[in-house]
N, C-alpha and C positions, 0 to 999 in steps of 0.2 A: 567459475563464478557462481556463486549463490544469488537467489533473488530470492530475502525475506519479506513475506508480507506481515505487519506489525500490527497488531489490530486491536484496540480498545474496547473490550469486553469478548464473555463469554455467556455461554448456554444459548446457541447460536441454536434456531431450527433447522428442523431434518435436511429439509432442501437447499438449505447454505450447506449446508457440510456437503452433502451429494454432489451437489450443482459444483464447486469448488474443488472439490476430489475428480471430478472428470475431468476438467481442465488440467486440472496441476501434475497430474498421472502423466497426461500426453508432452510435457513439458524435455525438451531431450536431455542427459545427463549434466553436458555442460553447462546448463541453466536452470540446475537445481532448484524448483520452487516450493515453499513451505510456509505455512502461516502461525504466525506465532502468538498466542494470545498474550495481552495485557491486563489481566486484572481491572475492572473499575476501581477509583477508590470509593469507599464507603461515603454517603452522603450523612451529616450529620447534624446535629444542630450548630449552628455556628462559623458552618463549611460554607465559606463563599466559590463563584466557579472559578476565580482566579485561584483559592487555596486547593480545590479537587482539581484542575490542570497542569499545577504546578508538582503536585503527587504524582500524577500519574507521567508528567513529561519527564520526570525524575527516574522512574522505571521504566520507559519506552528509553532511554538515551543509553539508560545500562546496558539492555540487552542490544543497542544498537552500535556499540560500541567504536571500533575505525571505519566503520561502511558508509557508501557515501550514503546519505540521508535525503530522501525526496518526501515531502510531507503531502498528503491530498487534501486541499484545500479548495472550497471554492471558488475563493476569489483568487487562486492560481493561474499557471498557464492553461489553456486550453489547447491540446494539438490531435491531431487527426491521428489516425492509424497509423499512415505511413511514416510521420514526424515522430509518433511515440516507437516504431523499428528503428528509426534514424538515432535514438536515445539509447535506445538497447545497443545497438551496433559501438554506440561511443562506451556504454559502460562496462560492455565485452572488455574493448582495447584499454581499460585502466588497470586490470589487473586484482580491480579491488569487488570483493560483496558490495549489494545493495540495497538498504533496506526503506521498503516504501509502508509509508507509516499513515495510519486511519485511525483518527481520533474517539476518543469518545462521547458519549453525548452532550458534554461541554464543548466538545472543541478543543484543538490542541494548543498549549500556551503560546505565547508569541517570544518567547526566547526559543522555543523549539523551530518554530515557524521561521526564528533570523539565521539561524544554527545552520541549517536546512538546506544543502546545495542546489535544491530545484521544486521550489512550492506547483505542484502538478493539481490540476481539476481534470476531475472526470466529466464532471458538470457543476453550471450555473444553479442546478436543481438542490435542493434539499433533500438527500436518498438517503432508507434505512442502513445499518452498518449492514449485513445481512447482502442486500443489495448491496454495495459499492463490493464487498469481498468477490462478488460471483462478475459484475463489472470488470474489476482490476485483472481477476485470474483469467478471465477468458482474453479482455484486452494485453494483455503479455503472451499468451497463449498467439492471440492474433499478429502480433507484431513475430514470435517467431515466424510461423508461416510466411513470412512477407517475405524475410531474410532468409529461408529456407528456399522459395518458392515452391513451398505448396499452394496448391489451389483454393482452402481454405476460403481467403481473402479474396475478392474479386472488385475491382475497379469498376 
C-alpha cells in the first residue's frame, strides 16, 4: 500500500522538506510514503475561491485517482494517535492506496470534501501548509510505530 500525501502548493521551505524527508525515509516499504505536489492555481483578476478550488480540486482528484481519499479539514474528525493507527490498520486490510489530501490556501472545494471517504483534522487550529505536511508525516510515521510497537509512541 502506498500512502500519497497530496499537497496544494509548492516552493515549500528548507525545513519542510528536511523535517518531512526524515519522517517519510523511516516509513517501512509496505507503507510507501511520498508527497505529491499540486500546483496552486493562478489567482487572477476575476478568480473567485470557489473558481481557484474548483481548479485545483480538478487536479488533486486526477492524480488521486481509485485511492481511497481522506481530505484534512478542520472541521473534520479529530482522533488521537492511537485511533489515527486503528485507520492505518483498516486501510492496510483494503488493499487499496491512500491518498490524504491538504488544500490550498483557499481550502479544498466541497465536492471534493463530499467525494472524500474520511474528512480528517489535524486540528481545530489554522496551521501553515508547511506545518500540516511535517504534522501529517511524522503523525503516520507515529501511528506506524504504534502497530509496529516501537517505542517511539509512549502512552
Amino acid at each position: 500500500m502506498k500512502l500519497n500525501i497530496i499537497s496544494v502548493g509548492h516552493k515549500m521551505p528548507d525545513w519542510v522538506e528536511i523535517a518531512c524527508a526524515a519522517y517519510l525515509k523511516r516509513m517501512p516499504r509496505e507503507l510507501e510514503t511520498r508527497i505529491i505536489e499540486i500546483k496552486p492555481d493562478k489567482r487572477a483578476a476575476g478568480k473567485n475561491n470557489e473558481v481557484v478550488q474548483e481548479a485545483e480540486a480538478k487536479r488533486i482528484l486526477e492524480v488521486v485517482g481509485k485511492d481511497y481519499l481522506v481530505a484534512l479539514d478542520e472541521r473534520g474528525q479529530a482522533v488521537t494517535t492511537l485511533q489515527l493507527a486503528e485507520k492505518l490498520t483498516h486501510w492496510q486490510g483494503m488493499g487499496r492506496d491512500v491518498s490524504l489530501v491538504i488544500g490550498g490556501a483557499d481550502g479544498l472545494h466541497a465536492q471534493l470534501k463530499t467525494q472524500a471517504q474520511w474528512l480528517f483534522s489535524l486540528s481545530k487550529l489554522t496551521l501553515p501548509h508547511g506545518m500540516v505536511r511535517v504534522l501529517l508525516a511524522e503523525q503516520l510515521y507515529r501511528a506506524h510505530t504504534v502497530l509496529s510497537g516501537h517505542p517511539y509512541h509512549r502512552e
